[in-house]
KELOTOR-668065 format. One record per residue (C-alpha): chain; x, y, z. Coordinates in steps of 0.001 Angstrom, whole numbers. Layout:
// KELOTOR-668065
<drenti chaine="A" x="X" y="Y" z="Z"/>
...
This chain:
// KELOTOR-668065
<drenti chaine="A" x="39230" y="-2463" z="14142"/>
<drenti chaine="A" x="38037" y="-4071" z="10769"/>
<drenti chaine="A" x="38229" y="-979" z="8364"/>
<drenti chaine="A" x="34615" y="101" z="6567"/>
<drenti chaine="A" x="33532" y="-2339" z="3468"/>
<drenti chaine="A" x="33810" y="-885" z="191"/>
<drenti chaine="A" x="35356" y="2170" z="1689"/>
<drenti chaine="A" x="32326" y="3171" z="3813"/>
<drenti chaine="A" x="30276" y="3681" z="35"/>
<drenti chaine="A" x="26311" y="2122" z="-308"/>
<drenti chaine="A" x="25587" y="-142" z="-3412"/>
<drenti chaine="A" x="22245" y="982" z="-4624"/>
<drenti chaine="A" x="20507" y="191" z="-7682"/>
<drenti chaine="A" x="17345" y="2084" z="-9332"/>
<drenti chaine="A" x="14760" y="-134" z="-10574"/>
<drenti chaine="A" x="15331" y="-363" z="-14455"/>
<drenti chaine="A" x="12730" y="-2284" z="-16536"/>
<drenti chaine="A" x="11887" y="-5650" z="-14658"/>
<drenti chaine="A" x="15187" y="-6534" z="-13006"/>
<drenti chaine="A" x="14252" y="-5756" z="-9414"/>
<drenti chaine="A" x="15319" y="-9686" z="-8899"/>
<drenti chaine="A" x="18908" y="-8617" z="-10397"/>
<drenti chaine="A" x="18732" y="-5540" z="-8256"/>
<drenti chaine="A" x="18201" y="-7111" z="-4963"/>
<drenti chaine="A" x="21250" y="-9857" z="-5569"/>
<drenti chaine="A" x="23090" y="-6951" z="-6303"/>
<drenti chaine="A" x="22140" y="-5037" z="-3078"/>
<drenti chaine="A" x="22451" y="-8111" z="-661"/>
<drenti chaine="A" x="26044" y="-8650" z="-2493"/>
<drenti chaine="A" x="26574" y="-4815" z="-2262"/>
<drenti chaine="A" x="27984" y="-4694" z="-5967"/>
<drenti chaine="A" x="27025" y="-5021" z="-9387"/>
<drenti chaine="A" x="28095" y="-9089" z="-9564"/>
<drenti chaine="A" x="25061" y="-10244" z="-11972"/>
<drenti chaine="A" x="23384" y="-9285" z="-14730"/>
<drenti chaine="A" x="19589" y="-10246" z="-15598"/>
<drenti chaine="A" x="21591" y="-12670" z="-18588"/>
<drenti chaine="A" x="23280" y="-14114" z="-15331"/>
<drenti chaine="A" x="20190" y="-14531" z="-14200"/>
<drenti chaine="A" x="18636" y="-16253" z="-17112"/>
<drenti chaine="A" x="21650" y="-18398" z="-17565"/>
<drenti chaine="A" x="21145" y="-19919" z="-13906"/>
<drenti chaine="A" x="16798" y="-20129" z="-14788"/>
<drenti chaine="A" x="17583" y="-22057" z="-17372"/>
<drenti chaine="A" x="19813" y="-24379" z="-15820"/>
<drenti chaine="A" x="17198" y="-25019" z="-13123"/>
<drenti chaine="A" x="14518" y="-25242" z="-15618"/>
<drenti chaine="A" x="16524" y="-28567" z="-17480"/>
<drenti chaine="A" x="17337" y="-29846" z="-14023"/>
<drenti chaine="A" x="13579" y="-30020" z="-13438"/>
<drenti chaine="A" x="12790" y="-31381" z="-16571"/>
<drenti chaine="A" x="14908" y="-33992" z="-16224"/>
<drenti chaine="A" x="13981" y="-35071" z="-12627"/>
<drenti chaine="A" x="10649" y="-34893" z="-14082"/>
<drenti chaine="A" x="10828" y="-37354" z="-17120"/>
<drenti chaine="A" x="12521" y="-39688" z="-14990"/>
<drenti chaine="A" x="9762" y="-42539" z="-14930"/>
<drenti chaine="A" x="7459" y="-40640" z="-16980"/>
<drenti chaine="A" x="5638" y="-41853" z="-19707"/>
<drenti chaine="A" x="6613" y="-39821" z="-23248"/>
<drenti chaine="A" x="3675" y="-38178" z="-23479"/>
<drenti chaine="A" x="3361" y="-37146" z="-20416"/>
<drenti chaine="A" x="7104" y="-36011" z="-20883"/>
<drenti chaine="A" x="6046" y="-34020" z="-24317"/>
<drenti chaine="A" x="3320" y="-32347" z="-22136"/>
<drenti chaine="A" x="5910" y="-31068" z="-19224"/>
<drenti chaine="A" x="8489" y="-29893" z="-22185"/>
<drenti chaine="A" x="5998" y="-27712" z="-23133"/>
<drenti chaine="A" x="5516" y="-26230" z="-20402"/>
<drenti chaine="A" x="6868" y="-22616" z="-19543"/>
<drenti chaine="A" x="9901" y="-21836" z="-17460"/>
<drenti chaine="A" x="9190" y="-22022" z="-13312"/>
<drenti chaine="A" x="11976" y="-19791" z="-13300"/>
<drenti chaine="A" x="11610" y="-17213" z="-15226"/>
<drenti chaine="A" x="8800" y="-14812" z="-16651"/>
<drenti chaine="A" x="9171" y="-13405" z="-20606"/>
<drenti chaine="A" x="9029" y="-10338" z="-18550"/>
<drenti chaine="A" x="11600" y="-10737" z="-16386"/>
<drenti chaine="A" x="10417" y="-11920" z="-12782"/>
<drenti chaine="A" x="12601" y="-14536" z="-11303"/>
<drenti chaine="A" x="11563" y="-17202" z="-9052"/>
<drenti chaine="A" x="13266" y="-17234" z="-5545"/>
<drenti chaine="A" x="15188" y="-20257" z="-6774"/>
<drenti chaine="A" x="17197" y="-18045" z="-8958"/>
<drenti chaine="A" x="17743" y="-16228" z="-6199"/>
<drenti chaine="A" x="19213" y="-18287" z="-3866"/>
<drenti chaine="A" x="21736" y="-20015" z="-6896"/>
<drenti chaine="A" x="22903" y="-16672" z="-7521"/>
<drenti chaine="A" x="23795" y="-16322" z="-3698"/>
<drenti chaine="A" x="24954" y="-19986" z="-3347"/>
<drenti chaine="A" x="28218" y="-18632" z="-5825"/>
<drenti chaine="A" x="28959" y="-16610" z="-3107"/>
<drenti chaine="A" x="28214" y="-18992" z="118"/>
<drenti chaine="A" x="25040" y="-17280" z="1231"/>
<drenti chaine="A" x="21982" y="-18947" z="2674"/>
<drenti chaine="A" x="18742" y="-17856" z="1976"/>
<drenti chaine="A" x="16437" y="-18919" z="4208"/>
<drenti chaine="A" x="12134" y="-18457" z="4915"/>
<drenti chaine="A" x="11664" y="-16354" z="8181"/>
<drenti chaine="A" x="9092" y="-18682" z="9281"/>
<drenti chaine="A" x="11340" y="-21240" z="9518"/>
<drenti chaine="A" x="12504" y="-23075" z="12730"/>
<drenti chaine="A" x="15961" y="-22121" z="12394"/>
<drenti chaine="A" x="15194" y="-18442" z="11700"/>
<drenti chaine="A" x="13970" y="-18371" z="14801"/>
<drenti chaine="A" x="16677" y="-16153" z="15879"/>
<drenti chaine="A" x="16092" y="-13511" z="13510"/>
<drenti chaine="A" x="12625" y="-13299" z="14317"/>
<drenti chaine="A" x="13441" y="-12014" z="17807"/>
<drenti chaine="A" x="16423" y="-10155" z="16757"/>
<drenti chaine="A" x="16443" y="-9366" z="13652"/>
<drenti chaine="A" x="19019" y="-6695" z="14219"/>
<drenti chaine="A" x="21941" y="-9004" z="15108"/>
<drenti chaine="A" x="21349" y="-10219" z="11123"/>
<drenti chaine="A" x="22857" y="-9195" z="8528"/>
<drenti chaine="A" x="20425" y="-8977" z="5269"/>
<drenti chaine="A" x="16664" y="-9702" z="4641"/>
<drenti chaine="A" x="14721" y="-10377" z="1186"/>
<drenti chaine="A" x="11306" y="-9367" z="421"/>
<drenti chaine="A" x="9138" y="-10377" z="-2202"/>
<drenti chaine="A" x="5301" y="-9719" z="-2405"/>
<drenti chaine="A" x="4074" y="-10559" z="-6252"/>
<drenti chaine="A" x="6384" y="-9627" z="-8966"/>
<drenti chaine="A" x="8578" y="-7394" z="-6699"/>
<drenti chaine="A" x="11794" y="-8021" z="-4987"/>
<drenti chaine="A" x="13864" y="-5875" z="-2712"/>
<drenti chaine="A" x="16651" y="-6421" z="76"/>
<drenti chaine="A" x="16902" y="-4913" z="3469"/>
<drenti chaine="A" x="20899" y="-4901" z="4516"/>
<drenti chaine="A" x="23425" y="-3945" z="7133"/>
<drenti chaine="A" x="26263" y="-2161" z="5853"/>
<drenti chaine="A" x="29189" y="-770" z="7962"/>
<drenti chaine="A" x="26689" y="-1741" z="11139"/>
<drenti chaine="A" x="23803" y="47" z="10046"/>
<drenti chaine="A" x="20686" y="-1237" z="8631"/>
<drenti chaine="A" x="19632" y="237" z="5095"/>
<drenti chaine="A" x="16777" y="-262" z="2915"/>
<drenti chaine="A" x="18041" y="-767" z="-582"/>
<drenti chaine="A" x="14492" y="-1072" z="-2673"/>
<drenti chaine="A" x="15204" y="-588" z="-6719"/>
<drenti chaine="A" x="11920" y="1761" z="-6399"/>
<drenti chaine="A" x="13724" y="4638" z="-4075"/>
<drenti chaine="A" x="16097" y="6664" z="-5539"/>
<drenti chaine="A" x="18666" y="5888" z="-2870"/>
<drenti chaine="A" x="18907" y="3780" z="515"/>
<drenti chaine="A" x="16835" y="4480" z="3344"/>
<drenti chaine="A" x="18465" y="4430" z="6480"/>
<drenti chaine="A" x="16787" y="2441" z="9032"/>
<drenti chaine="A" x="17260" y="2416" z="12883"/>
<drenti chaine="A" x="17682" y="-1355" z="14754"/>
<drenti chaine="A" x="14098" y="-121" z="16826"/>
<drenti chaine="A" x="12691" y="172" z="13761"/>
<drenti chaine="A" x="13408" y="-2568" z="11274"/>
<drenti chaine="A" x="11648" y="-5347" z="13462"/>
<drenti chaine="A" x="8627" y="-2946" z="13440"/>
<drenti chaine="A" x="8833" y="-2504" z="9690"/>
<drenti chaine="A" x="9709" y="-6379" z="8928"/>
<drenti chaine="A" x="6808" y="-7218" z="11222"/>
<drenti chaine="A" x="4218" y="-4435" z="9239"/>
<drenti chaine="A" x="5513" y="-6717" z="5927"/>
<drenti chaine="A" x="4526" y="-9586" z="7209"/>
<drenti chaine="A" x="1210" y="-8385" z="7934"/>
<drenti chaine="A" x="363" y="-7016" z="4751"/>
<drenti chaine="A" x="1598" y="-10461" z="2876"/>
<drenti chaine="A" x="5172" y="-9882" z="1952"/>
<drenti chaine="A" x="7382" y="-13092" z="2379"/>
<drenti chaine="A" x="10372" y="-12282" z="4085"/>
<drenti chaine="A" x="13987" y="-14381" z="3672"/>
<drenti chaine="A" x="17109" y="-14508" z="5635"/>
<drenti chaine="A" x="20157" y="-14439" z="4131"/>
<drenti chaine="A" x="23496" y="-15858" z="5916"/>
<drenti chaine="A" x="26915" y="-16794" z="5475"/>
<drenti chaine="A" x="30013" y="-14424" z="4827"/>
<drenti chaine="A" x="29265" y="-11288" z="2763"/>
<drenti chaine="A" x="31648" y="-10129" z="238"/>
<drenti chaine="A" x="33888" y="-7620" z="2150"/>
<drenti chaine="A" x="34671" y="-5562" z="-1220"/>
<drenti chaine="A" x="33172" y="-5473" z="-4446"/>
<drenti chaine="A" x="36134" y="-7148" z="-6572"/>
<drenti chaine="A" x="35078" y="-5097" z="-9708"/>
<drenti chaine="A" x="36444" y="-1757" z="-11158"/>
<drenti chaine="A" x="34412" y="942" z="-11658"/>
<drenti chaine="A" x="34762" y="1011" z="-15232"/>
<drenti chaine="A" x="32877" y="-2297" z="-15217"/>
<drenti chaine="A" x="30445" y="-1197" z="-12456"/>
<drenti chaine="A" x="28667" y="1186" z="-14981"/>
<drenti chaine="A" x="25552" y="-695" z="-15522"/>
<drenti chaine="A" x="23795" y="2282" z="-16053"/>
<drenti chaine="A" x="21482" y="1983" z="-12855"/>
<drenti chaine="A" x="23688" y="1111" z="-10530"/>
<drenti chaine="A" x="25494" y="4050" z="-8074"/>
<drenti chaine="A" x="27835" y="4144" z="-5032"/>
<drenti chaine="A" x="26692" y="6914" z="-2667"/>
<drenti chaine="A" x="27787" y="7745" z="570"/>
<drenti chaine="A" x="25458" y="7149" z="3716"/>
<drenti chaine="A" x="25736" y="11476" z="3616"/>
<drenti chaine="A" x="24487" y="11756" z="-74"/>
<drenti chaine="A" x="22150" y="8683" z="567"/>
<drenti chaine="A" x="19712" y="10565" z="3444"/>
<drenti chaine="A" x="20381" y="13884" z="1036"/>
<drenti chaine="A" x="18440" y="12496" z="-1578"/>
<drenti chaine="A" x="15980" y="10536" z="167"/>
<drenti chaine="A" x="15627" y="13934" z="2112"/>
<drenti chaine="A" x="14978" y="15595" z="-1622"/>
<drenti chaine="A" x="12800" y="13071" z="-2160"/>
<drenti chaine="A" x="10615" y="13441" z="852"/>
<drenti chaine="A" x="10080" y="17140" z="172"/>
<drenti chaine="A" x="8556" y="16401" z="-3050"/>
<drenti chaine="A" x="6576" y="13392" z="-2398"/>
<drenti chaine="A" x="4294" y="12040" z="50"/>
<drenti chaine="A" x="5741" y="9374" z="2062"/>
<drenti chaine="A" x="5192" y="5302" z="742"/>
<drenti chaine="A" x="2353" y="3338" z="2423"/>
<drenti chaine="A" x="3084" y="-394" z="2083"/>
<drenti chaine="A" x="372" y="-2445" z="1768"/>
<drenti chaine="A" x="-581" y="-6103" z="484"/>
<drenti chaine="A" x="-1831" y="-4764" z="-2909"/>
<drenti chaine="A" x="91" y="-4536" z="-6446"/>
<drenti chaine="A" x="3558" y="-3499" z="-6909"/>
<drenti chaine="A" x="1837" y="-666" z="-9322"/>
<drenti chaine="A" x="-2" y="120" z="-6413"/>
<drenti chaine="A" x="3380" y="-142" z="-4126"/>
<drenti chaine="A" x="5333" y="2333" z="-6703"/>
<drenti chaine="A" x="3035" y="4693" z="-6812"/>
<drenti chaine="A" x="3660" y="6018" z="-3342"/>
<drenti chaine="A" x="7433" y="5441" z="-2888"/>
<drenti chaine="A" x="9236" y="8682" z="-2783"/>
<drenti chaine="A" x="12391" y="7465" z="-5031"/>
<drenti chaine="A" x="11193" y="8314" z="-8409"/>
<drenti chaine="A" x="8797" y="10504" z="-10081"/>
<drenti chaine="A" x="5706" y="9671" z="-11677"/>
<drenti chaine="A" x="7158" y="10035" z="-14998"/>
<drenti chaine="A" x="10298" y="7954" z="-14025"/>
<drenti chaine="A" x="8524" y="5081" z="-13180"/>
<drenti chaine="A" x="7014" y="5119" z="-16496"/>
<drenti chaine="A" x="10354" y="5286" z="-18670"/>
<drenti chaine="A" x="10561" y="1433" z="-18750"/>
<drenti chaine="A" x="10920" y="1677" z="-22468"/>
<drenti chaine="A" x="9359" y="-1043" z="-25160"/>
<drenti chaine="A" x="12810" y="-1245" z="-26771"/>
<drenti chaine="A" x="14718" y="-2568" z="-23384"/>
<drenti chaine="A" x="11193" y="-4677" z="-22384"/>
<drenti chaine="A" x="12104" y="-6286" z="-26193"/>
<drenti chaine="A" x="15327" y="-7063" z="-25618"/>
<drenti chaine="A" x="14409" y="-8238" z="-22036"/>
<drenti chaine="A" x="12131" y="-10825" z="-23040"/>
<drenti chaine="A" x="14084" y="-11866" z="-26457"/>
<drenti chaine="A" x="17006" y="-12377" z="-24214"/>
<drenti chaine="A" x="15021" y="-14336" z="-21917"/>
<drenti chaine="A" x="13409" y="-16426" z="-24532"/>
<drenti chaine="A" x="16820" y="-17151" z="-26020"/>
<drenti chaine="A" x="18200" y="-19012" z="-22561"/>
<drenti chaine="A" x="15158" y="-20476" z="-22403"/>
<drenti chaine="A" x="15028" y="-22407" z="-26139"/>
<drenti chaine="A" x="18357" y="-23159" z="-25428"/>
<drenti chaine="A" x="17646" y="-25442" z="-22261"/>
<drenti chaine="A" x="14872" y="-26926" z="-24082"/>
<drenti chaine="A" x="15677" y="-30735" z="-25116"/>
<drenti chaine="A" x="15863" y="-31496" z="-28898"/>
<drenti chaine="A" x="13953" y="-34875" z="-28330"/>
<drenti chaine="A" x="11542" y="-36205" z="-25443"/>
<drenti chaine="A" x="13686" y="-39245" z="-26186"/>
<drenti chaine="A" x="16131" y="-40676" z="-23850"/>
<drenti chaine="A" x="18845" y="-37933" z="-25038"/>
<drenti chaine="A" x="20051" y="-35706" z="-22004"/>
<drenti chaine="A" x="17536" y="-32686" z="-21619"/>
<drenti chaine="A" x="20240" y="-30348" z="-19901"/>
<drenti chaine="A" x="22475" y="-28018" z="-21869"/>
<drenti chaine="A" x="25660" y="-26548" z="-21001"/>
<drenti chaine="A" x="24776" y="-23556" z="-19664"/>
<drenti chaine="A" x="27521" y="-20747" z="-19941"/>
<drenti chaine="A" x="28685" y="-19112" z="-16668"/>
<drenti chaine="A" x="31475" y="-17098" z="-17835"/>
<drenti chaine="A" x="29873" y="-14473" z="-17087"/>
<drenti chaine="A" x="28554" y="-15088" z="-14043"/>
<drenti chaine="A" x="31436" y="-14372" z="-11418"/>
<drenti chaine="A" x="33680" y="-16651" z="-9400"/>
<drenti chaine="A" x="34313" y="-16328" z="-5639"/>
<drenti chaine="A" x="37349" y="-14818" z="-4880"/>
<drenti chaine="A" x="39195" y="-15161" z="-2077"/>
């Protein structure tokens, strides 16, 4: 029998600043394999793409016009478009597909015989995931993943879809083992826990808060009543790391930005060293 991935341990991450996008890579992946620069690195990259498929044809002013345009990527506050998403999951040969499509079909009727889910309702991202054969949900805003029964995720994925979430299905073969020590795991917000210390906390958690009630409004509204963190937690997403955020972000994004509207190439180099390669 195949032994337990990653020794039978959860990958959870606690929402830090914006990075709920980096957090629910992370999750799906079950390790810490990108960072929010990772991120930016690959928005940036699709933003030149874009550019360039759209001056192709197009007149030069209406060329000056699209370069200054924003990034479709990325915000200057961090939220990253489900394109970044699914380039981040391509370096690892994963699939992310809508629910509502045809070939999801599957997964629609049973979505327990999947193996990971994405959810995104405005500027919010989190993954649902089966680990070791049992389902998990691994949103930033708890302070740990919820376990969830096979009878009840289709009941919970359908009461997202109700109340406006879109919903993705990711395929294709999970990483086994996070191929990263620990010493470079220490991100600061991400943890391994045991499924045993997992329901302890959420257990903690539950005696000290109400329950969450999901519901189509804001993610302000959404955080408010998830048990994971305390009021005051969810207000420690300092100025100083929002700065440095949004400088970083603004960085990879004057890089991609073409010197001329001219007919020199718009698309940069973009630096993946740090973005991890596939292992075997």
């Amino acid at each position: 029998m195949e032994g337990a991935s990653n020794g039978g341990m959860l990958y959870h991450e606690v929402q830090e600043s914006k990075l709920c996008a980096v957090h629910c890579v992370n999750t799906v992946l079950q390790g810490p394999f990108f960072s929010e620069f990772d991120l930016a690195a690959l928005a940036s990259d699709l933003d030149s793409k874009e550019r360039q498929m759209m001056l192709q044809g197009t007149t030069t002013a209406a060329a000056g016009d699209f370069l200054s345009e924003e990034s479709h990527n990325v915000s200057l506050g961090g939220d990253f478009s489900i394109q970044v998403l699914e380039k981040a999951l391509e370096v690892w040969d994963l699939q992310v597909i809508p629910l509502d499509c045809p070939v999801a079909e599957p997964a629609q009727i049973d979505p327990e015989l999947e193996n990971a889910f994405i959810c995104h309702l405005h500027d919010h991202w989190f993954c649902i995931r089966k680990v070791n054969g049992e389902w998990y949900n691994f949103d930033s805003l708890y302070a740990a993943p919820q376990h969830f029964s096979k009878f009840y995720l289709s009941a919970y994925l359908d009461s997202l879809k109700g109340s406006g979430w879109s919903i993705f299905l990711v395929r294709g073969n999970f990483p086994k083992e996070c191929p990263i020590s620990s010493s470079e795991a220490s991100n600061g917000y991400g943890q391994w826990l045991s499924p045993e210390d997992a329901e302890r906390i959420t257990k903690s958690c539950n005696l000290t808060q109400a329950p969450p009630q999901r519901n189509s409004m804001s993610q302000q509204q959404h955080t408010e009543r998830l048990p994971s963190l305390a009021e005051t937690d969810l207000q420690m997403l300092s100025d100083m790391e929002d700065e440095d955020l949004r400088a970083a972000i603004a960085a990879s994004l004057m890089d991609s930005s073409p010197a001329t509207a001219s007919g020199e190439s718009s698309i940069p180099k973009t630096e993946n060293k740090d973005i991890p390669e596939k292992t075997a």
